[in-house]
mmCIF file of the N, C-alpha and C atoms, coordinates in Angstrom:
data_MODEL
# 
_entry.id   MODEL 
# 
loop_
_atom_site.group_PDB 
_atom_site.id 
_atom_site.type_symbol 
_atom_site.label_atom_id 
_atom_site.label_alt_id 
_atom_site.label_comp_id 
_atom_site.label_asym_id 
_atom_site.label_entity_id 
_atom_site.label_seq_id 
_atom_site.pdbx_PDB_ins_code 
_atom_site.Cartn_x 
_atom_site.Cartn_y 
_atom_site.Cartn_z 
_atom_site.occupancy 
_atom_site.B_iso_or_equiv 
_atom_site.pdbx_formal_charge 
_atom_site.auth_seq_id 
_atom_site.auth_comp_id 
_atom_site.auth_asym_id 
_atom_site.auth_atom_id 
_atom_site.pdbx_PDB_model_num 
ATOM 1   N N  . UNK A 1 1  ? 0.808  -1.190 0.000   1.00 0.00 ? 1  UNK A N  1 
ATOM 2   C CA . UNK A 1 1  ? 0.000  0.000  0.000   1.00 0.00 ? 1  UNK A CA 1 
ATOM 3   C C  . UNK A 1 1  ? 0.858  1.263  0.000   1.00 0.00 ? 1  UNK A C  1 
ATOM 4   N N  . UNK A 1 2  ? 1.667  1.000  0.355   1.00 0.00 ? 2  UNK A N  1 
ATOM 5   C CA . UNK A 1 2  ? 2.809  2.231  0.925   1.00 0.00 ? 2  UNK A CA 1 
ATOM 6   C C  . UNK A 1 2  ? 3.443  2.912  -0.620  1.00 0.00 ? 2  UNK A C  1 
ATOM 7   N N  . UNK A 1 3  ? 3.784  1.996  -1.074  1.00 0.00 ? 3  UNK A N  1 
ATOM 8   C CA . UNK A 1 3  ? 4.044  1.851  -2.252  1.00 0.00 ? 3  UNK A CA 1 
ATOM 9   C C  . UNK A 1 3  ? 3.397  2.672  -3.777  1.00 0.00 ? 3  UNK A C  1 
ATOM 10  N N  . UNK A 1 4  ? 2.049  2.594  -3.429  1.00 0.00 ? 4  UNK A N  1 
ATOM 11  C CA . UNK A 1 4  ? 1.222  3.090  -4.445  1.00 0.00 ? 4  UNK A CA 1 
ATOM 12  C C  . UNK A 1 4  ? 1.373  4.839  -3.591  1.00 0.00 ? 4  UNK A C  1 
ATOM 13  N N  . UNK A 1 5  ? 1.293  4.812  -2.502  1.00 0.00 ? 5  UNK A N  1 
ATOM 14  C CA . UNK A 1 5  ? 0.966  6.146  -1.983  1.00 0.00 ? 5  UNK A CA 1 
ATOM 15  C C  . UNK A 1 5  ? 2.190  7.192  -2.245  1.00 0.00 ? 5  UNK A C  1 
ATOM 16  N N  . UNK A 1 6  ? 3.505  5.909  -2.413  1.00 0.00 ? 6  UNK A N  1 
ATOM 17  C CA . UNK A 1 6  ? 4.955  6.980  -2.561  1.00 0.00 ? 6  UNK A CA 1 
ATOM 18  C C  . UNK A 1 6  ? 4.668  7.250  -3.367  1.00 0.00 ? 6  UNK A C  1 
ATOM 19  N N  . UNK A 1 7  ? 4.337  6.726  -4.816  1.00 0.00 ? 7  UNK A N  1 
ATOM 20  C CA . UNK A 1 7  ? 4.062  6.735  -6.144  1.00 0.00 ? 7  UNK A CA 1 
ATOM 21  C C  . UNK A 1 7  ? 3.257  7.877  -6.547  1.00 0.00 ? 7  UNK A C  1 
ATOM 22  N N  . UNK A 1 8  ? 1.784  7.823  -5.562  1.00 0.00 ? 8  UNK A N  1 
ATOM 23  C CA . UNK A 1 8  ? 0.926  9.237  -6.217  1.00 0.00 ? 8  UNK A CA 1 
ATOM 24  C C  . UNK A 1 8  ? 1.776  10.938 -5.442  1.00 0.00 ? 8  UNK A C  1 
ATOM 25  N N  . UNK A 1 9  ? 2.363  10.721 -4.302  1.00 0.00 ? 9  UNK A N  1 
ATOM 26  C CA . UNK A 1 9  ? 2.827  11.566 -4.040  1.00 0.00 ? 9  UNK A CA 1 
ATOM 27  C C  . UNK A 1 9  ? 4.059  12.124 -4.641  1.00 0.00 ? 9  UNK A C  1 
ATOM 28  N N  . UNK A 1 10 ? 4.984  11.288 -5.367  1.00 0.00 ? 10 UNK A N  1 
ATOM 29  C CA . UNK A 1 10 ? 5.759  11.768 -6.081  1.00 0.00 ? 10 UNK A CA 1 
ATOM 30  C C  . UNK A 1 10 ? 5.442  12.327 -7.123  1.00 0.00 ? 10 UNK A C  1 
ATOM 31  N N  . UNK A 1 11 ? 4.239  12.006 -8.191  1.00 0.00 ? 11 UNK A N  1 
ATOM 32  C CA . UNK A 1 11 ? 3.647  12.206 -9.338  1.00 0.00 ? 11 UNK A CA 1 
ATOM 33  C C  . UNK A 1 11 ? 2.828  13.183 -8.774  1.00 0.00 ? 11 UNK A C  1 
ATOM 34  N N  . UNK A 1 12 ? 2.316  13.798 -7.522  1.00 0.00 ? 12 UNK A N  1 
ATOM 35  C CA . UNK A 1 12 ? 1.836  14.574 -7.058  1.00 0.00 ? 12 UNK A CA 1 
ATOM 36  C C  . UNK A 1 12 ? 3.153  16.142 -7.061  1.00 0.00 ? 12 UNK A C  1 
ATOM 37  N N  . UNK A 1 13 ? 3.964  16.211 -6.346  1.00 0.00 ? 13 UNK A N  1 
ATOM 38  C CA . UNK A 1 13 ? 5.053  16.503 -6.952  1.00 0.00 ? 13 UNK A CA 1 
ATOM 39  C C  . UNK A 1 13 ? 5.610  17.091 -8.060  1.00 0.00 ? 13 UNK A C  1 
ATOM 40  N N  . UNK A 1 14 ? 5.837  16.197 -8.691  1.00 0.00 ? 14 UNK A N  1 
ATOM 41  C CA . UNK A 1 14 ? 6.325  15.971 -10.296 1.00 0.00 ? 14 UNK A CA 1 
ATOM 42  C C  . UNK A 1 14 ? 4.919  17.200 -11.034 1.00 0.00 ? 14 UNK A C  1 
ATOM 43  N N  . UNK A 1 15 ? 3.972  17.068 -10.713 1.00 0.00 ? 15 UNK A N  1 
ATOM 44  C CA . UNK A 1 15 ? 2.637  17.654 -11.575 1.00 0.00 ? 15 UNK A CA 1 
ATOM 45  C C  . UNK A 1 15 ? 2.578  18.968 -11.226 1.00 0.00 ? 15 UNK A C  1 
ATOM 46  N N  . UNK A 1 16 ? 3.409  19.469 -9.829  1.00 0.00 ? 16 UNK A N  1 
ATOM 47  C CA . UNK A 1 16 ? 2.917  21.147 -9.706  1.00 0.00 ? 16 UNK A CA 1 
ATOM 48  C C  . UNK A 1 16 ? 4.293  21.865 -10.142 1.00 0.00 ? 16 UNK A C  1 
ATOM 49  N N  . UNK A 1 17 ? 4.856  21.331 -10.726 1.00 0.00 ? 17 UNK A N  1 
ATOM 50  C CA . UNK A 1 17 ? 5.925  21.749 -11.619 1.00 0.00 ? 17 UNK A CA 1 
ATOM 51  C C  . UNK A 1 17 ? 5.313  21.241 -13.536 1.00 0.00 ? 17 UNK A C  1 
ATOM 52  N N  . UNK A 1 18 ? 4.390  21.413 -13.927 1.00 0.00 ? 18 UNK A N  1 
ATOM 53  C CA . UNK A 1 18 ? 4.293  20.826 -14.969 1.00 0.00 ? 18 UNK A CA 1 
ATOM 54  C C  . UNK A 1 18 ? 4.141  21.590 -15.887 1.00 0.00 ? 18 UNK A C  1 
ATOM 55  N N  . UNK A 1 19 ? 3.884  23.080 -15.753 1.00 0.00 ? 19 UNK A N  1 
ATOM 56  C CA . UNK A 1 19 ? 4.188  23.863 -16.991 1.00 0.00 ? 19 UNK A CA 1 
ATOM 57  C C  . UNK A 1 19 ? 5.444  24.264 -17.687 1.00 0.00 ? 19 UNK A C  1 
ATOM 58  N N  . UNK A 1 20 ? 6.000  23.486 -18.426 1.00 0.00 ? 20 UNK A N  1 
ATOM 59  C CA . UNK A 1 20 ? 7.520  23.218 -19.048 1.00 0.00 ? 20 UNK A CA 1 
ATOM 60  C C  . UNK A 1 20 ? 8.069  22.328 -19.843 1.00 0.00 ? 20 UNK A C  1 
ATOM 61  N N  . UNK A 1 21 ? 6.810  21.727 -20.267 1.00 0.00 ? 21 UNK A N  1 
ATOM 62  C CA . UNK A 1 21 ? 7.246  20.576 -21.933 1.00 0.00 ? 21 UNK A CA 1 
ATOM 63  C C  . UNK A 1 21 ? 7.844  19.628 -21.354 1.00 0.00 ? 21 UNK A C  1 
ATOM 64  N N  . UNK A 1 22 ? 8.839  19.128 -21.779 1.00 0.00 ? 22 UNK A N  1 
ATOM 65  C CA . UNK A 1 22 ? 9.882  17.913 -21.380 1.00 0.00 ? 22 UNK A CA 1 
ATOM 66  C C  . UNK A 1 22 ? 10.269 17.893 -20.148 1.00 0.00 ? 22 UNK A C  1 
ATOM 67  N N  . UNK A 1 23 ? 10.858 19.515 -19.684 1.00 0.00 ? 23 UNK A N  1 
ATOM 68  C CA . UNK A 1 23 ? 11.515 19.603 -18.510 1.00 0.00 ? 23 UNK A CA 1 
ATOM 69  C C  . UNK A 1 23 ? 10.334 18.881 -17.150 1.00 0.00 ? 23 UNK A C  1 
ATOM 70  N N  . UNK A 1 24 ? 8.938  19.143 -17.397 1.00 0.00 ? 24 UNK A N  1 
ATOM 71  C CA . UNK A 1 24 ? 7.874  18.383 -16.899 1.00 0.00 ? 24 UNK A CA 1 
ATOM 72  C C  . UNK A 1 24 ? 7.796  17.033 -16.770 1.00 0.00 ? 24 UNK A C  1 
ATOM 73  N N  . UNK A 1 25 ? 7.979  16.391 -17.387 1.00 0.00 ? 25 UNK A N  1 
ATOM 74  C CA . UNK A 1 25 ? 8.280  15.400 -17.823 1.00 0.00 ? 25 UNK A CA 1 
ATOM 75  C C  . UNK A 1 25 ? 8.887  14.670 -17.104 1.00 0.00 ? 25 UNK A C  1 
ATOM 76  N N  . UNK A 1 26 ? 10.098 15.008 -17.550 1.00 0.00 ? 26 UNK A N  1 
ATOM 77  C CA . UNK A 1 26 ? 11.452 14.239 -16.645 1.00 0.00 ? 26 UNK A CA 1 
ATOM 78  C C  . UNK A 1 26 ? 11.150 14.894 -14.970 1.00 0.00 ? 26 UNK A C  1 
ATOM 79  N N  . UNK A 1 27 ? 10.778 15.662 -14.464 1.00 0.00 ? 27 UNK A N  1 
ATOM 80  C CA . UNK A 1 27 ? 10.560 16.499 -13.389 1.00 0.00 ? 27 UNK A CA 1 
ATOM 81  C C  . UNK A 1 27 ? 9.248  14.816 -12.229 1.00 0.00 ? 27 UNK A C  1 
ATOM 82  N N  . UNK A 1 28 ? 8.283  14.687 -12.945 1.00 0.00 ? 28 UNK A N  1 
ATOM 83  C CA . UNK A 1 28 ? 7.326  13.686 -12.662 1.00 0.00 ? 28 UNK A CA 1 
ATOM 84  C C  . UNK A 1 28 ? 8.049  12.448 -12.692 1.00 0.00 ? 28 UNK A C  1 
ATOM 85  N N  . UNK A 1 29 ? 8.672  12.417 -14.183 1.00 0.00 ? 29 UNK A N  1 
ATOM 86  C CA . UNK A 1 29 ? 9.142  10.989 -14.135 1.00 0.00 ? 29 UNK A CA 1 
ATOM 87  C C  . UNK A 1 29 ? 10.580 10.447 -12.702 1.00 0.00 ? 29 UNK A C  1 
ATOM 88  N N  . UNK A 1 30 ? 11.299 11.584 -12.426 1.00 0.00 ? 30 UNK A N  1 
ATOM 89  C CA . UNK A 1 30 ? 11.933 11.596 -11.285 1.00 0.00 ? 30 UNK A CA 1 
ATOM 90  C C  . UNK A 1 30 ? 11.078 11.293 -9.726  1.00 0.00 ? 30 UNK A C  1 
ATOM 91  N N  . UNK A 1 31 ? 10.532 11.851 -9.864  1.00 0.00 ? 31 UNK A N  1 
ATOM 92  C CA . UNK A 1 31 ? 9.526  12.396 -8.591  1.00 0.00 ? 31 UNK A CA 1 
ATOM 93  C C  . UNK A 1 31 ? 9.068  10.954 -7.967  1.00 0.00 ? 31 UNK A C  1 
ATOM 94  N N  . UNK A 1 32 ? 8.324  10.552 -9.281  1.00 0.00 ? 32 UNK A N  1 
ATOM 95  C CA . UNK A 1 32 ? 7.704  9.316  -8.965  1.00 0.00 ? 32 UNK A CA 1 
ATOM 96  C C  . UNK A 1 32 ? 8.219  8.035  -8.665  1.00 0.00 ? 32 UNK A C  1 
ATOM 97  N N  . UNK A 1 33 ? 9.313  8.142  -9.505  1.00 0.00 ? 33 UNK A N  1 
ATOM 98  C CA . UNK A 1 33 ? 10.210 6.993  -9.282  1.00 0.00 ? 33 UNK A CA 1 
ATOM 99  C C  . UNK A 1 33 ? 10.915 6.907  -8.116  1.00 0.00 ? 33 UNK A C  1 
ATOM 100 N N  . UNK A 1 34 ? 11.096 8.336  -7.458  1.00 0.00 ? 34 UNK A N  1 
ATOM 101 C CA . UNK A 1 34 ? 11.497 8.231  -5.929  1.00 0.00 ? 34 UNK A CA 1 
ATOM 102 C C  . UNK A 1 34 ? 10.700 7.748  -4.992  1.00 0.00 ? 34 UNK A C  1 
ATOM 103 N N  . UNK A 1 35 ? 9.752  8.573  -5.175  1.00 0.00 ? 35 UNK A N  1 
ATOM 104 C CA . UNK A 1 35 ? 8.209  8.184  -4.165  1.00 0.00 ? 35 UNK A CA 1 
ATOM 105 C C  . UNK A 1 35 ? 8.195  6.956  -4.130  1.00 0.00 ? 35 UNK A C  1 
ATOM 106 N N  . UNK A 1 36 ? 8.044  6.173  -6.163  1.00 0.00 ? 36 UNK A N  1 
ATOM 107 C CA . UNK A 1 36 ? 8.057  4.767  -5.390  1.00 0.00 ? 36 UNK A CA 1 
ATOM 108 C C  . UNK A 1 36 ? 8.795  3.597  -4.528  1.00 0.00 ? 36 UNK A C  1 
ATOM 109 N N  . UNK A 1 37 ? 10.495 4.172  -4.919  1.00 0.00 ? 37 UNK A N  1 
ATOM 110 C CA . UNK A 1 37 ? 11.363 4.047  -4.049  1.00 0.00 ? 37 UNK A CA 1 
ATOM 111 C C  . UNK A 1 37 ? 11.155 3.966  -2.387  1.00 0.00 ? 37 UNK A C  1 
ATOM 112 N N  . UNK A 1 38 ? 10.878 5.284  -1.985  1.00 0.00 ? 38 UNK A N  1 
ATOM 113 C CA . UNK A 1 38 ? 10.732 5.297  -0.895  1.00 0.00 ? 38 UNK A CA 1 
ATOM 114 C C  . UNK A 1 38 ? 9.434  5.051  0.016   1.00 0.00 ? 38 UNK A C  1 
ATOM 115 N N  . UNK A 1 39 ? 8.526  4.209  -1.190  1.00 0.00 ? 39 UNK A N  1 
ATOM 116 C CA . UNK A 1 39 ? 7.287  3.802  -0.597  1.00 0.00 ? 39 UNK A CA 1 
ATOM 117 C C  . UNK A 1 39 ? 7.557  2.163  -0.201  1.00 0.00 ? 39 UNK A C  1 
ATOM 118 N N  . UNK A 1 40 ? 8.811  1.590  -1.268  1.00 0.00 ? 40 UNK A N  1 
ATOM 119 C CA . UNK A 1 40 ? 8.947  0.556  -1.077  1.00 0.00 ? 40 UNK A CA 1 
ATOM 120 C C  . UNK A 1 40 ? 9.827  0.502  -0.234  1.00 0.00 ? 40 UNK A C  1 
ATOM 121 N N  . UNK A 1 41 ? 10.677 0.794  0.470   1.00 0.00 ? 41 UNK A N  1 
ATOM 122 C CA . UNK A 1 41 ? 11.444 0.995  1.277   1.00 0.00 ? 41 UNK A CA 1 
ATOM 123 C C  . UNK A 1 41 ? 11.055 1.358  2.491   1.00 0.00 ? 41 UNK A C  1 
ATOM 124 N N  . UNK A 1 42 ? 9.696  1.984  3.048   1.00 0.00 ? 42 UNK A N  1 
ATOM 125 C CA . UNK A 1 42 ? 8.934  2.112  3.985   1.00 0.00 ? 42 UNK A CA 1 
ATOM 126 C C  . UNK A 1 42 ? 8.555  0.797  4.447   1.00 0.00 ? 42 UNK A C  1 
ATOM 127 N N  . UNK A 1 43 ? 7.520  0.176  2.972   1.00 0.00 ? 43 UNK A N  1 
ATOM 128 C CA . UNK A 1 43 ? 7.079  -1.331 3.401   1.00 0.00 ? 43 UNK A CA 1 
ATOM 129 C C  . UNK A 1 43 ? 8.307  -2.602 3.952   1.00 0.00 ? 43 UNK A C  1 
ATOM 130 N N  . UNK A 1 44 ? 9.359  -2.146 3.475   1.00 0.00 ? 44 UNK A N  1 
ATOM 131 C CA . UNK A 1 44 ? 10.226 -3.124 4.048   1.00 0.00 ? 44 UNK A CA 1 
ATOM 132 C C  . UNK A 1 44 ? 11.006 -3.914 2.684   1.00 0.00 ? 44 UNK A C  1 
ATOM 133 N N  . UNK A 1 45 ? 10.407 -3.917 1.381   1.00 0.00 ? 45 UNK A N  1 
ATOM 134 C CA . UNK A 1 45 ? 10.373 -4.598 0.304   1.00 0.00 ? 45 UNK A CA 1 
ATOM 135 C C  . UNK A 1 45 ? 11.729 -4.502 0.078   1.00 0.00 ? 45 UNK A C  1 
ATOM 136 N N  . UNK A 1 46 ? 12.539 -3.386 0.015   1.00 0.00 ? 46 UNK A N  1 
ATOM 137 C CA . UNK A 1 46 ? 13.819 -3.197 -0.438  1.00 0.00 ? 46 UNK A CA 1 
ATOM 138 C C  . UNK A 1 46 ? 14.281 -2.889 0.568   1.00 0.00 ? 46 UNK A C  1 
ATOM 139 N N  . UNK A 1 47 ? 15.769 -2.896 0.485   1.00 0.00 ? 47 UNK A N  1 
ATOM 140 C CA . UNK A 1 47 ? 17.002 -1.865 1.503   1.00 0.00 ? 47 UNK A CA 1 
ATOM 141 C C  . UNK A 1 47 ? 17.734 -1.216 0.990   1.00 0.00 ? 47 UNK A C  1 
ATOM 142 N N  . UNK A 1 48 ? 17.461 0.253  0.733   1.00 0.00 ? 48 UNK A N  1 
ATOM 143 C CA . UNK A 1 48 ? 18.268 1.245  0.062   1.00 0.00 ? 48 UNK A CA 1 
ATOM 144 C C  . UNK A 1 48 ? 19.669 0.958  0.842   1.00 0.00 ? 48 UNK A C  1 
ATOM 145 N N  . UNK A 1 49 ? 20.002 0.607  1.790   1.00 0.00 ? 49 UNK A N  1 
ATOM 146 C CA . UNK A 1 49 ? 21.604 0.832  2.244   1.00 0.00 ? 49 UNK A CA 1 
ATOM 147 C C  . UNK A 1 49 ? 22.161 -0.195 1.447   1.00 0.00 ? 49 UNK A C  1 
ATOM 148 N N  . UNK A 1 50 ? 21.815 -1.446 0.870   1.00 0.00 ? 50 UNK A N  1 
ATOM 149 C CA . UNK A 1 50 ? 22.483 -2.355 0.574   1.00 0.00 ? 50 UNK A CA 1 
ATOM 150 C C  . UNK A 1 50 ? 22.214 -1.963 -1.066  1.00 0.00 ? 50 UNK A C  1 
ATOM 151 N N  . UNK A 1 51 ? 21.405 -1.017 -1.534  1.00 0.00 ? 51 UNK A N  1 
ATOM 152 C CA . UNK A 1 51 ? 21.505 -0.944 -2.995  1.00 0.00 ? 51 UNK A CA 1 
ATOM 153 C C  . UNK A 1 51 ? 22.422 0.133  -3.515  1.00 0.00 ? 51 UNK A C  1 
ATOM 154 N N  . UNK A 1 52 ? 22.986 1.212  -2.098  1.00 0.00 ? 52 UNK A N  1 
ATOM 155 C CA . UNK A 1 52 ? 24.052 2.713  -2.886  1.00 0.00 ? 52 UNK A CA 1 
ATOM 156 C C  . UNK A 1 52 ? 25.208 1.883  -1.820  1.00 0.00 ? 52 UNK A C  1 
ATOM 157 N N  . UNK A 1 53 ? 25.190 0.581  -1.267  1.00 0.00 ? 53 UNK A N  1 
ATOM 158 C CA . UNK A 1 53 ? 26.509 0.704  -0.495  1.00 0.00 ? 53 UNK A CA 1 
ATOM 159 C C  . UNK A 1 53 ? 27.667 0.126  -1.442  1.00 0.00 ? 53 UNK A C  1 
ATOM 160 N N  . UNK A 1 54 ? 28.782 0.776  -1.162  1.00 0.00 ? 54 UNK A N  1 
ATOM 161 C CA . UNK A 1 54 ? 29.769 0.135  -1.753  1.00 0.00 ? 54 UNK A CA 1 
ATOM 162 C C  . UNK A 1 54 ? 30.477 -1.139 -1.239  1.00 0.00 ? 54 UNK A C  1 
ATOM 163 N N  . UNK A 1 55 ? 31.005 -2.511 -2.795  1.00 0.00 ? 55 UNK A N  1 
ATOM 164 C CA . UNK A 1 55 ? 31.501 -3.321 -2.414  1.00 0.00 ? 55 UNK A CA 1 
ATOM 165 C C  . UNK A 1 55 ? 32.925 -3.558 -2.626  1.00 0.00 ? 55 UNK A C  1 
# 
């Protein structure tokens, strides 16, 4: 659930920046992809420390 909610809030986000063509665009498409990041990462699904840590 967490998941869908990072998702609309990033695309929530991403949308009040949206007058700007492409730059819009990529602006949402960032946004969201974080949100869903960090929606999945709330639920437990992933572990961001083990995905930027170095080996």
């Amino acid at each position: 659930m967490w998941s869908i909610v990072g998702l609309a809030f990033g695309a929530v986000l991403g949308l009040s920046g949206y007058f700007g063509g492409f730059a819009a665009f990529t602006l949402v498409l960032l946004f969201g992809a974080a949100g869903f990041l960090a929606g999945r990462a709330y639920d437990g699904e992933i572990n961001l420390a083990d995905m930027f840590s170095r080996r």
